[in-house]
mmCIF file of the N, C-alpha and C atoms, coordinates in Angstrom:
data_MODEL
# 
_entry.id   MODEL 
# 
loop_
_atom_site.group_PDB 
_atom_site.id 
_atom_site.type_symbol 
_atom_site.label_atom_id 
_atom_site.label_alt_id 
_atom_site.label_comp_id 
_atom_site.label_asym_id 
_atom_site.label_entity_id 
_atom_site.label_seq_id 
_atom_site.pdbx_PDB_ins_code 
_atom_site.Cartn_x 
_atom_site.Cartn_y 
_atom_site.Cartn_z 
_atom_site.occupancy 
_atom_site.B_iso_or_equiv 
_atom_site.pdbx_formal_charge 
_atom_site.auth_seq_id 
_atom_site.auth_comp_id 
_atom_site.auth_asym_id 
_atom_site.auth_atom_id 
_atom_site.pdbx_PDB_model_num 
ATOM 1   N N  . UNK A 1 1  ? 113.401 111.727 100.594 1.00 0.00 ? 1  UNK A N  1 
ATOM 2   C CA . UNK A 1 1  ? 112.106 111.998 99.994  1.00 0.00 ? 1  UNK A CA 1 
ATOM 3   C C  . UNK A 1 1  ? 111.685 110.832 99.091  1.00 0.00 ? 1  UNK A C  1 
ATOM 4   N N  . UNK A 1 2  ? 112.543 110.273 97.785  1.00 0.00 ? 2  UNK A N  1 
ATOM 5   C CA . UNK A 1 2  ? 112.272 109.096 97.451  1.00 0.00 ? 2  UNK A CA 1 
ATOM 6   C C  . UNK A 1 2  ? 111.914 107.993 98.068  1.00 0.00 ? 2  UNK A C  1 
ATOM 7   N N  . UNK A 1 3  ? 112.067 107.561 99.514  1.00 0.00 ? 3  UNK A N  1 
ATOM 8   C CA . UNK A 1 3  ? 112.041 106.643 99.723  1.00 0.00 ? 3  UNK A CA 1 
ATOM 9   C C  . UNK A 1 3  ? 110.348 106.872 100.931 1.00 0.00 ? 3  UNK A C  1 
ATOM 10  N N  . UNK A 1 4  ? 109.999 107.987 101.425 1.00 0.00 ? 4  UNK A N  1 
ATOM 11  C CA . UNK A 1 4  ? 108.839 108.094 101.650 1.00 0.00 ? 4  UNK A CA 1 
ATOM 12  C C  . UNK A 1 4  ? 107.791 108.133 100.899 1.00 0.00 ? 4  UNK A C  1 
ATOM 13  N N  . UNK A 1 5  ? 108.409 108.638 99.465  1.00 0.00 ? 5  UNK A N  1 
ATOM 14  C CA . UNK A 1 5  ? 107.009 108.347 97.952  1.00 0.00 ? 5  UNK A CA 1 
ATOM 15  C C  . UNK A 1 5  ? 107.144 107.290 97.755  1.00 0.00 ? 5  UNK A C  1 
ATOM 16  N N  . UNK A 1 6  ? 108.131 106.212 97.375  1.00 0.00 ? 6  UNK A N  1 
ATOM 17  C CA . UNK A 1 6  ? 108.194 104.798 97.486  1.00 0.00 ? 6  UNK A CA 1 
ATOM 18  C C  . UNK A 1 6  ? 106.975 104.347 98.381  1.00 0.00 ? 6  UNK A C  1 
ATOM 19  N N  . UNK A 1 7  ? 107.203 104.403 99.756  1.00 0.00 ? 7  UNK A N  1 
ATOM 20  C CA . UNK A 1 7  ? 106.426 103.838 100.610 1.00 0.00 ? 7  UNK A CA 1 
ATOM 21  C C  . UNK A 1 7  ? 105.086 104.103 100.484 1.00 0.00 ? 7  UNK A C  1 
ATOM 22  N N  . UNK A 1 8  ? 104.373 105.647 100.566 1.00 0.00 ? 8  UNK A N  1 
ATOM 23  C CA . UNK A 1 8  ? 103.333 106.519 100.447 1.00 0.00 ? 8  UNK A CA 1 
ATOM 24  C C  . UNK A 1 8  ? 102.461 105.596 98.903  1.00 0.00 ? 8  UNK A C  1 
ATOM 25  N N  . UNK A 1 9  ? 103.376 105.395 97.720  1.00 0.00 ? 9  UNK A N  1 
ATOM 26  C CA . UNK A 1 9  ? 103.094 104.868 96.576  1.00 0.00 ? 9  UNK A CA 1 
ATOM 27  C C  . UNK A 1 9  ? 102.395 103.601 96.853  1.00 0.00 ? 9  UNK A C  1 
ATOM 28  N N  . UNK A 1 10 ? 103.079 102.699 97.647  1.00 0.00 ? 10 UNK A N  1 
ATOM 29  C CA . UNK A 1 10 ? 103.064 101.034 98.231  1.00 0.00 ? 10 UNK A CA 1 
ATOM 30  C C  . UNK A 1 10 ? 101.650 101.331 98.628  1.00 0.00 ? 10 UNK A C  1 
ATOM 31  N N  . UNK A 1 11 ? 101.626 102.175 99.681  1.00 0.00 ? 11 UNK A N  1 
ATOM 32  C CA . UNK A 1 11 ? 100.574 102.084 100.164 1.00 0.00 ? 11 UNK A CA 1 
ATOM 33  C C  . UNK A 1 11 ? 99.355  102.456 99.695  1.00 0.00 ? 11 UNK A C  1 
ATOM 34  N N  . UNK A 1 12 ? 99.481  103.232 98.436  1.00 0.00 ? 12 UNK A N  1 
ATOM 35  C CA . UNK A 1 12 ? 98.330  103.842 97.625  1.00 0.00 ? 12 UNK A CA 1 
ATOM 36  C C  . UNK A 1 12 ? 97.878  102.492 96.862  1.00 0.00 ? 12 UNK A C  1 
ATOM 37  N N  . UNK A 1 13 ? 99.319  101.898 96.340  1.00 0.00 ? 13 UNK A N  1 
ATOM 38  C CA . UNK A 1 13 ? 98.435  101.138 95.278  1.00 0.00 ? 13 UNK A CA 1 
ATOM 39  C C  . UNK A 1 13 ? 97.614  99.236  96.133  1.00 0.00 ? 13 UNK A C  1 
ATOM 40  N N  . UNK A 1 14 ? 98.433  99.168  97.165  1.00 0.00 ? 14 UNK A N  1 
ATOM 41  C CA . UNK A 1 14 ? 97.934  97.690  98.286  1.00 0.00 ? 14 UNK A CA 1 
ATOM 42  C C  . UNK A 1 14 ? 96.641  97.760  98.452  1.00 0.00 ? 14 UNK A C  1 
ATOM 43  N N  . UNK A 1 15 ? 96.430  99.099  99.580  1.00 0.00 ? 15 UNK A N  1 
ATOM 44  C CA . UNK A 1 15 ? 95.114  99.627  100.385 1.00 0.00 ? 15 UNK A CA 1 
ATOM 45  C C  . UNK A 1 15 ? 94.471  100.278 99.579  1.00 0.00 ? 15 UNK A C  1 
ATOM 46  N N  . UNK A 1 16 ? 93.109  99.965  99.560  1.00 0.00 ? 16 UNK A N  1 
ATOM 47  C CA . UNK A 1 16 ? 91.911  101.105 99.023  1.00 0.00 ? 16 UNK A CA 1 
ATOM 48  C C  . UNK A 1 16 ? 90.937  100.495 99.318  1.00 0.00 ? 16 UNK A C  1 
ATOM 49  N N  . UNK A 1 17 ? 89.241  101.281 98.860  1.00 0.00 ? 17 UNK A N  1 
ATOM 50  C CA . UNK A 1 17 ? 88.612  101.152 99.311  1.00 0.00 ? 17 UNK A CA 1 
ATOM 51  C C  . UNK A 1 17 ? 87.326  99.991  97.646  1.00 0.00 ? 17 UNK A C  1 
ATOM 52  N N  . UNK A 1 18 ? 86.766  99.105  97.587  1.00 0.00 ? 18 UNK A N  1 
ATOM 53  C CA . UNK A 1 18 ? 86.124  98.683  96.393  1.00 0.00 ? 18 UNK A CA 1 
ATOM 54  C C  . UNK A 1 18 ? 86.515  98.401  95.251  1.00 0.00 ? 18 UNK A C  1 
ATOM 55  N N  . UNK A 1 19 ? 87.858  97.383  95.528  1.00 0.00 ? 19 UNK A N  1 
ATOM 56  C CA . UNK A 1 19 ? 88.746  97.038  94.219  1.00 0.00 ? 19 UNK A CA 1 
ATOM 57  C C  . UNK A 1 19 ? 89.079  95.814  94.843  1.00 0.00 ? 19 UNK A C  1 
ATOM 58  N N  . UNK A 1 20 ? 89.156  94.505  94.005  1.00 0.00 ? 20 UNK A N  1 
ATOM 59  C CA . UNK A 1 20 ? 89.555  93.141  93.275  1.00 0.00 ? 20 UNK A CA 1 
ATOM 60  C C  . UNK A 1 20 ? 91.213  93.142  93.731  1.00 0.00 ? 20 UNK A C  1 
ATOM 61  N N  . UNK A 1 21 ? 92.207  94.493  93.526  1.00 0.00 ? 21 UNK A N  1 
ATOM 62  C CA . UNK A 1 21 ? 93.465  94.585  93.750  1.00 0.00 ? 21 UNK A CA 1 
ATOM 63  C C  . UNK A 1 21 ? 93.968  95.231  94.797  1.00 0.00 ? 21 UNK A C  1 
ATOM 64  N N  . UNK A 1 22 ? 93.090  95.418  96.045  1.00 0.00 ? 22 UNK A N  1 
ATOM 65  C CA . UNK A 1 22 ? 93.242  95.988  96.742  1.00 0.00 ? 22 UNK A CA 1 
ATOM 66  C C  . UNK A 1 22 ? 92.815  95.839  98.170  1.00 0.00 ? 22 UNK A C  1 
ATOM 67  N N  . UNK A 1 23 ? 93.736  95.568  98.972  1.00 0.00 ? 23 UNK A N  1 
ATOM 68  C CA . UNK A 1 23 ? 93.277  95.386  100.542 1.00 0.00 ? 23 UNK A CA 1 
ATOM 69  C C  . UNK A 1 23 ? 92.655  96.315  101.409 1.00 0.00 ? 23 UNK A C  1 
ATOM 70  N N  . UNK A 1 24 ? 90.956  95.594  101.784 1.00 0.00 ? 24 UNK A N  1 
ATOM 71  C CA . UNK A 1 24 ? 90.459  96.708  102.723 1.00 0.00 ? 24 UNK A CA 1 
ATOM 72  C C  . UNK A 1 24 ? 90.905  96.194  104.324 1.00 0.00 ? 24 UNK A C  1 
ATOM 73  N N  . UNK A 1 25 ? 91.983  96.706  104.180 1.00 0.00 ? 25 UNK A N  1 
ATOM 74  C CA . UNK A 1 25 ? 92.181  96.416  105.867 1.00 0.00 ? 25 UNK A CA 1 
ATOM 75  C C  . UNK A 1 25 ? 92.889  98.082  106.218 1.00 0.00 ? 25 UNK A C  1 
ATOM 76  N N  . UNK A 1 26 ? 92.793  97.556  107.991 1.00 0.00 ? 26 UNK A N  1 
ATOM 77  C CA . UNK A 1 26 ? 93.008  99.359  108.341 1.00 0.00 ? 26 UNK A CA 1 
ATOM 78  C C  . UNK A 1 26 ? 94.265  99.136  109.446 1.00 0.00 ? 26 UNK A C  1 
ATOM 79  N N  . UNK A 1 27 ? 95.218  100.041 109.386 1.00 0.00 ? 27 UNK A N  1 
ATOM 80  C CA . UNK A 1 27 ? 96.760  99.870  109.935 1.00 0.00 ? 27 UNK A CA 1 
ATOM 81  C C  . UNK A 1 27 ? 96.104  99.676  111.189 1.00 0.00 ? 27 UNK A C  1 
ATOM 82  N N  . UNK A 1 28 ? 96.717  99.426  112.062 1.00 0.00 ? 28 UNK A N  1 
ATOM 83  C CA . UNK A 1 28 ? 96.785  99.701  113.701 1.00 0.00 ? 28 UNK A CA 1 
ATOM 84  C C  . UNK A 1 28 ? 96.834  100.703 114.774 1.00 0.00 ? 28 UNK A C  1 
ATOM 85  N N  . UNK A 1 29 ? 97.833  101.255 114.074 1.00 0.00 ? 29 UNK A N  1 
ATOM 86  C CA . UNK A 1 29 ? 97.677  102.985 114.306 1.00 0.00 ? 29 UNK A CA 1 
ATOM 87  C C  . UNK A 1 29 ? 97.595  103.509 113.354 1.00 0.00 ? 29 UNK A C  1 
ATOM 88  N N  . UNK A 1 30 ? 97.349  105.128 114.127 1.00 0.00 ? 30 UNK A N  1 
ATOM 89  C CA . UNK A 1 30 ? 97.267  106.170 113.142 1.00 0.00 ? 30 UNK A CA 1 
ATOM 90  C C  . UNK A 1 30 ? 98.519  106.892 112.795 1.00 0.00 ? 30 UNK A C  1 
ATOM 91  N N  . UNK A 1 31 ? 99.303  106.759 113.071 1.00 0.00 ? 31 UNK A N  1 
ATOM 92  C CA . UNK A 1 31 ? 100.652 107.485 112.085 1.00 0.00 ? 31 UNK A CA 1 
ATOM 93  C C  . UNK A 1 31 ? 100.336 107.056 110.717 1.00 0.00 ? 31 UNK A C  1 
ATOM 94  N N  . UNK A 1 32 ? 100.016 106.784 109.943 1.00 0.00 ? 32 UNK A N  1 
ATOM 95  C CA . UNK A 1 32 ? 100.153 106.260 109.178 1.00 0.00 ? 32 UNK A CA 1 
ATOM 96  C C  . UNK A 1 32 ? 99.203  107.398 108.104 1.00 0.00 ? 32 UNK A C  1 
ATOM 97  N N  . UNK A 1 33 ? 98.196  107.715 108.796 1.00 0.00 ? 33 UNK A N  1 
ATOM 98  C CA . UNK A 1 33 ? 97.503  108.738 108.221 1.00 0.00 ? 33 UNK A CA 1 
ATOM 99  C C  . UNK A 1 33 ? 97.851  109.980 108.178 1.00 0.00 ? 33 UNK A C  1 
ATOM 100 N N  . UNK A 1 34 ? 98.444  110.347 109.460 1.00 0.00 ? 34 UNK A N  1 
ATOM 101 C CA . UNK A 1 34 ? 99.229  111.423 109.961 1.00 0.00 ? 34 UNK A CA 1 
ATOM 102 C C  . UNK A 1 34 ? 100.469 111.800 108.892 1.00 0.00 ? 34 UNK A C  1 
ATOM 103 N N  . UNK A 1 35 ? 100.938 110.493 108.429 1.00 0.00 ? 35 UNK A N  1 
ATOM 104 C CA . UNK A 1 35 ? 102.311 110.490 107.745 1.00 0.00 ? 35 UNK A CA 1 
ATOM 105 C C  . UNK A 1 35 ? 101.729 110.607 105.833 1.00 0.00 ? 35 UNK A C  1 
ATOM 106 N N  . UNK A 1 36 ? 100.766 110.180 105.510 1.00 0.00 ? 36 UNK A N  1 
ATOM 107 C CA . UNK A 1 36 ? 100.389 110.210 104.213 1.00 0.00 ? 36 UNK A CA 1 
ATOM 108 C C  . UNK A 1 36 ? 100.075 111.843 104.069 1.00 0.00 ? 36 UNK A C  1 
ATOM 109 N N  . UNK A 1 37 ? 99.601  112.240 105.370 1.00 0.00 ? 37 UNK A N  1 
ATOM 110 C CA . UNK A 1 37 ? 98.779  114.044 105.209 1.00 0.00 ? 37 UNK A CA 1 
ATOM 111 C C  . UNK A 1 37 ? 99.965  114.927 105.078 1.00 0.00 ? 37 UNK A C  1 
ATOM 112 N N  . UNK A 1 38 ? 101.498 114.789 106.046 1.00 0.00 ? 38 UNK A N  1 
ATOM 113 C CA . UNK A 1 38 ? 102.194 115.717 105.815 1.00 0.00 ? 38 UNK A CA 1 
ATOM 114 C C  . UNK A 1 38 ? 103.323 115.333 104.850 1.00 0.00 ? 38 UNK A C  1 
ATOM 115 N N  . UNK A 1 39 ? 102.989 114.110 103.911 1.00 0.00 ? 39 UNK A N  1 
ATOM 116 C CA . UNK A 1 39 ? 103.763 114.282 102.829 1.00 0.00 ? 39 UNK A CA 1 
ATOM 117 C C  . UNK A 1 39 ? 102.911 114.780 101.519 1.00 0.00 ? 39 UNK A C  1 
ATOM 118 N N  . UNK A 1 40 ? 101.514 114.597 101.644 1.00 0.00 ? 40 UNK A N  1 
ATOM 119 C CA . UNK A 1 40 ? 100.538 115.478 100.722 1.00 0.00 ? 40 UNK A CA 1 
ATOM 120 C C  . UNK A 1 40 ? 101.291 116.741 100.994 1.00 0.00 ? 40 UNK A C  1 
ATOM 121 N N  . UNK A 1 41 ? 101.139 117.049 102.070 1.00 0.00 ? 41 UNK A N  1 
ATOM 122 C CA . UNK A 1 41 ? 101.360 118.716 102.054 1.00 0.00 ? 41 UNK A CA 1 
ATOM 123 C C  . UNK A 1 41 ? 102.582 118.939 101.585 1.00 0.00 ? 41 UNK A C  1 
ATOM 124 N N  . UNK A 1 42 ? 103.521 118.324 101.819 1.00 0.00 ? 42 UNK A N  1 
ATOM 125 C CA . UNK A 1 42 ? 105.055 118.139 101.287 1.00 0.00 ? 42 UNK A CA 1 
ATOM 126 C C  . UNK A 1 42 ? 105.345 118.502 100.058 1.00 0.00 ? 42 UNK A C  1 
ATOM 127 N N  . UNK A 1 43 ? 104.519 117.743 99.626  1.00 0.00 ? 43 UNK A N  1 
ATOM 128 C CA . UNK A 1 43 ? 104.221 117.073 97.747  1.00 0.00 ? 43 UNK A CA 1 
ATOM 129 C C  . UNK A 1 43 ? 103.944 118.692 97.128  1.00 0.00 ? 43 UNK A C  1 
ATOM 130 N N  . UNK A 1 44 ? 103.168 119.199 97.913  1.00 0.00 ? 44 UNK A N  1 
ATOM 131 C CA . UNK A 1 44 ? 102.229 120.225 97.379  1.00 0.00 ? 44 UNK A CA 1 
ATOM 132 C C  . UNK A 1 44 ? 103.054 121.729 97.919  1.00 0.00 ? 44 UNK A C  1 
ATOM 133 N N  . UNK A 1 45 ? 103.940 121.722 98.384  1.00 0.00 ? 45 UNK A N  1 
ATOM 134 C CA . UNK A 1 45 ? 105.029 122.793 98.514  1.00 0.00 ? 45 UNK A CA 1 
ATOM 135 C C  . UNK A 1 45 ? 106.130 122.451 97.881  1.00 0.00 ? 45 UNK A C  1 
ATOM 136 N N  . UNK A 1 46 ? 106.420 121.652 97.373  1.00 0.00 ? 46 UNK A N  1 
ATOM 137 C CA . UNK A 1 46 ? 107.403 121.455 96.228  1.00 0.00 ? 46 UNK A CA 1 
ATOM 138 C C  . UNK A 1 46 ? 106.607 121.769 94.994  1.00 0.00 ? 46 UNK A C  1 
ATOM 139 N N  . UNK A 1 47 ? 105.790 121.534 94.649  1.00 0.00 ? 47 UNK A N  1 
ATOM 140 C CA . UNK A 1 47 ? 104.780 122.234 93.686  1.00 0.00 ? 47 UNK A CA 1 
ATOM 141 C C  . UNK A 1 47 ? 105.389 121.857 91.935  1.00 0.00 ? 47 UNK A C  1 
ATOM 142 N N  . UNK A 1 48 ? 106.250 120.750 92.126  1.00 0.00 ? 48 UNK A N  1 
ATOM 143 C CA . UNK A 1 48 ? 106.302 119.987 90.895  1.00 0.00 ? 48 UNK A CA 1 
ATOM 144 C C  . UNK A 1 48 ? 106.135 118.187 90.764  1.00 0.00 ? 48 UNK A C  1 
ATOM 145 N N  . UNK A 1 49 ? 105.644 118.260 88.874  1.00 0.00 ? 49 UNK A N  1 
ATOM 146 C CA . UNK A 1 49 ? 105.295 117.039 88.895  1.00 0.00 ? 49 UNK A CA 1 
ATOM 147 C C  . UNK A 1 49 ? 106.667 116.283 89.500  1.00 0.00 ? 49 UNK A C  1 
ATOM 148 N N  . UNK A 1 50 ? 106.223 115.067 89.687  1.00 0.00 ? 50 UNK A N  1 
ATOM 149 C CA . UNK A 1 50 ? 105.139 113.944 90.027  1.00 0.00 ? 50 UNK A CA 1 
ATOM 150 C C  . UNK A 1 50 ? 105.008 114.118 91.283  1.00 0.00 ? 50 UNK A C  1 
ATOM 151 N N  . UNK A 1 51 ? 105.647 114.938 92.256  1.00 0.00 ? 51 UNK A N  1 
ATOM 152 C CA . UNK A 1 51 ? 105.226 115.252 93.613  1.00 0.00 ? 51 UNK A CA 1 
ATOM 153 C C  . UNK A 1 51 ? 103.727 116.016 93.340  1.00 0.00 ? 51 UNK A C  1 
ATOM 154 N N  . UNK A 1 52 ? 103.462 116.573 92.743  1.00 0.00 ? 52 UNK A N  1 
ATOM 155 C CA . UNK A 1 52 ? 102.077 117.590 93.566  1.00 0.00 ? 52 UNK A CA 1 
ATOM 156 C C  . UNK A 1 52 ? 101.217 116.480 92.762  1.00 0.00 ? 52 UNK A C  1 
ATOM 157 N N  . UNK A 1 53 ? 101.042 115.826 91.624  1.00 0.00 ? 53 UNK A N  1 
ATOM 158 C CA . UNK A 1 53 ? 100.316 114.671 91.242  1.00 0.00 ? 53 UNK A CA 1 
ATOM 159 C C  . UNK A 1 53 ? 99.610  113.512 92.023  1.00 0.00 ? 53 UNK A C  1 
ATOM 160 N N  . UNK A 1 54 ? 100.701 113.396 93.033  1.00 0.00 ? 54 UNK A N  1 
ATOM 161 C CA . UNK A 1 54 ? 100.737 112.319 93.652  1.00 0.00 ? 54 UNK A CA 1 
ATOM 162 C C  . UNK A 1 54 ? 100.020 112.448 95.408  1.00 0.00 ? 54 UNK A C  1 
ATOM 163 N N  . UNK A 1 55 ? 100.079 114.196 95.478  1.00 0.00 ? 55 UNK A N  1 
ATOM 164 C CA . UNK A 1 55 ? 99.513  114.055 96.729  1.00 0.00 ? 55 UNK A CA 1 
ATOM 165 C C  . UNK A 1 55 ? 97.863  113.880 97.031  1.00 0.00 ? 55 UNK A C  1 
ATOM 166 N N  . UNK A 1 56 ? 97.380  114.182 95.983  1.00 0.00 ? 56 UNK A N  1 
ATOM 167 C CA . UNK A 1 56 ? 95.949  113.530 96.241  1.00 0.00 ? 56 UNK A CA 1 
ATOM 168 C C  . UNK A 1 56 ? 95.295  112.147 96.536  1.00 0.00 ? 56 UNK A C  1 
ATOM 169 N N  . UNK A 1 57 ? 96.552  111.612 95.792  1.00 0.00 ? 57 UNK A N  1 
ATOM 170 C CA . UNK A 1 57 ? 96.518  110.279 96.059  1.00 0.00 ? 57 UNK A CA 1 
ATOM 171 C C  . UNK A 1 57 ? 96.600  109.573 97.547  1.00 0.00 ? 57 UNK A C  1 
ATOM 172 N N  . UNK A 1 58 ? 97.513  110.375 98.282  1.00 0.00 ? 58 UNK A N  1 
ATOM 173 C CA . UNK A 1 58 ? 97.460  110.035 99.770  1.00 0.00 ? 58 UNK A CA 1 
ATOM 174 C C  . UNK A 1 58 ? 96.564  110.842 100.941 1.00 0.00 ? 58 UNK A C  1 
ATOM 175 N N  . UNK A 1 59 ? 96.218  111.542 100.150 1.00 0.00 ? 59 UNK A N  1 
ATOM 176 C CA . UNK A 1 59 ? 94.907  112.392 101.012 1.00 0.00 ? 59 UNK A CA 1 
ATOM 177 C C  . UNK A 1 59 ? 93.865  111.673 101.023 1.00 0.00 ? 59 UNK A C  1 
ATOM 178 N N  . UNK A 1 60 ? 93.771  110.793 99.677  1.00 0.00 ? 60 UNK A N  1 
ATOM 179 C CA . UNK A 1 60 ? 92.622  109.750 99.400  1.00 0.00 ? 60 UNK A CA 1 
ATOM 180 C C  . UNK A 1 60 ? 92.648  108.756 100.462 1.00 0.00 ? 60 UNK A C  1 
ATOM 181 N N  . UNK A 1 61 ? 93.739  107.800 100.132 1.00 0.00 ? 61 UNK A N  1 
ATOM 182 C CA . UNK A 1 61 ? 94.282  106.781 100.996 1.00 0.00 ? 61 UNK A CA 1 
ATOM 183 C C  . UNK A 1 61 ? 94.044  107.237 102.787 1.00 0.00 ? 61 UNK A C  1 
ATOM 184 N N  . UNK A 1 62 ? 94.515  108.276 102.973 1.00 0.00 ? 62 UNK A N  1 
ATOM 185 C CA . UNK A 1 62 ? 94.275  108.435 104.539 1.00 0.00 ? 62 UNK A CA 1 
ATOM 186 C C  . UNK A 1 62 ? 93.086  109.106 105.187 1.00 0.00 ? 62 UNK A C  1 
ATOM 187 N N  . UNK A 1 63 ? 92.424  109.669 104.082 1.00 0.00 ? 63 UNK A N  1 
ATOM 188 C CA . UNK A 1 63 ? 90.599  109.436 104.516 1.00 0.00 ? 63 UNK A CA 1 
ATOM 189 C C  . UNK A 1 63 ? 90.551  108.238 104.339 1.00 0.00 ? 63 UNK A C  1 
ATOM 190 N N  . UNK A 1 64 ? 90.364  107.121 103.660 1.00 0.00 ? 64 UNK A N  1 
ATOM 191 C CA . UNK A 1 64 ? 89.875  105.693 103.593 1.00 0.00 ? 64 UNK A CA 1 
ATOM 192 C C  . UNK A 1 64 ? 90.251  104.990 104.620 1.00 0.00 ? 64 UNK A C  1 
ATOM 193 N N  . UNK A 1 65 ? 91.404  105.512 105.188 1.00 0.00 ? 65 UNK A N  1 
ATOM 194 C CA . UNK A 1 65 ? 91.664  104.669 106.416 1.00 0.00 ? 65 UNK A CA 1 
ATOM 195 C C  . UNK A 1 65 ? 91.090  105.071 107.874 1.00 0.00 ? 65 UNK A C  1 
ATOM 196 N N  . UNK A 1 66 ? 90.732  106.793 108.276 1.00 0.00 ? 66 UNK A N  1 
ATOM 197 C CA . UNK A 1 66 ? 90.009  107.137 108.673 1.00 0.00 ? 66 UNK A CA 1 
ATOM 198 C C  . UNK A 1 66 ? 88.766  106.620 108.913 1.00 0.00 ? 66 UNK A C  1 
ATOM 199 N N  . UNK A 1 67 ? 88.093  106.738 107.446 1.00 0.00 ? 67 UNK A N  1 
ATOM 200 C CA . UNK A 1 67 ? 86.491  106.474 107.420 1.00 0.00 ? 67 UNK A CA 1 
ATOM 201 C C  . UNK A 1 67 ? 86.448  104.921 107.548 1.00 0.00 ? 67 UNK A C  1 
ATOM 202 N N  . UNK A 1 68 ? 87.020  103.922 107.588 1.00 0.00 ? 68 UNK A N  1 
ATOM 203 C CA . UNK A 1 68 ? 87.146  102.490 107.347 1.00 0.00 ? 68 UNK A CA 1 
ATOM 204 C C  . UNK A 1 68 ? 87.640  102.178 109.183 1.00 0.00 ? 68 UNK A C  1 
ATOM 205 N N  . UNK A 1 69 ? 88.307  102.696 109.993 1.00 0.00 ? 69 UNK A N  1 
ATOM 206 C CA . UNK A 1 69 ? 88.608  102.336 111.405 1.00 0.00 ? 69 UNK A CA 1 
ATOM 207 C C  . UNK A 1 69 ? 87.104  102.743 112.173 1.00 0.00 ? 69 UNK A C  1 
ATOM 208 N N  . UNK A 1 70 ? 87.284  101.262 112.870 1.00 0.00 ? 70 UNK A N  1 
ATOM 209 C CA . UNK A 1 70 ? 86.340  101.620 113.885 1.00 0.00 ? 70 UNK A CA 1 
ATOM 210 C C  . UNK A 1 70 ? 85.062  100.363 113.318 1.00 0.00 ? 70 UNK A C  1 
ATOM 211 N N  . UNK A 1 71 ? 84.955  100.675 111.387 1.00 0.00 ? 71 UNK A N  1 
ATOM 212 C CA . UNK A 1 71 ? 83.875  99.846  111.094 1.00 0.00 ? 71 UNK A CA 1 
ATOM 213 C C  . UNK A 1 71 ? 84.227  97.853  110.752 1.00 0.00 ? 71 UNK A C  1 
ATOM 214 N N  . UNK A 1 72 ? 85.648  97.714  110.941 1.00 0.00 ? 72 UNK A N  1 
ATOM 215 C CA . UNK A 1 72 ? 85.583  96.401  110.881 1.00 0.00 ? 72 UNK A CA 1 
ATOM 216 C C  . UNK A 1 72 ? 85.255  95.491  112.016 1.00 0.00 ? 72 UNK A C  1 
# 
């Protein structure tokens, strides 16, 4: 589990969408979105901090990558 919030984290803080610190680029595939959604949900059945904190954060991240494919 640590080491998928590690990653999930990486990827929250690299990728986003209208930030100076942050890369708008979009993965290649979609696992990636797939994989941010069922560790949200993860996050959010363990139902303690810093897991349930943190899953909005990748719900964010994998709409942005959603809404961002297709338009570069």
């Amino acid at each position: 589990m640590d080491v998928a919030i590690n990653s999930a984290n990486h990827i929250v803080d690299t990728f986003g969408p209208n930030s100076k610190e942050k890369r708008i680029q979009i993965p290649g595939h979609e696992e990636i979105e797939l994989s941010l959604i069922k560790l949200a949900k993860l996050c959010k059945e363990i139902n303690t901090s810093p897991y349930v904190d943190k899953a909005n954060d990748y719900i964010d991240r994998a709409a942005f990558f959603l809404e961002a494919r297709g338009h570069d």
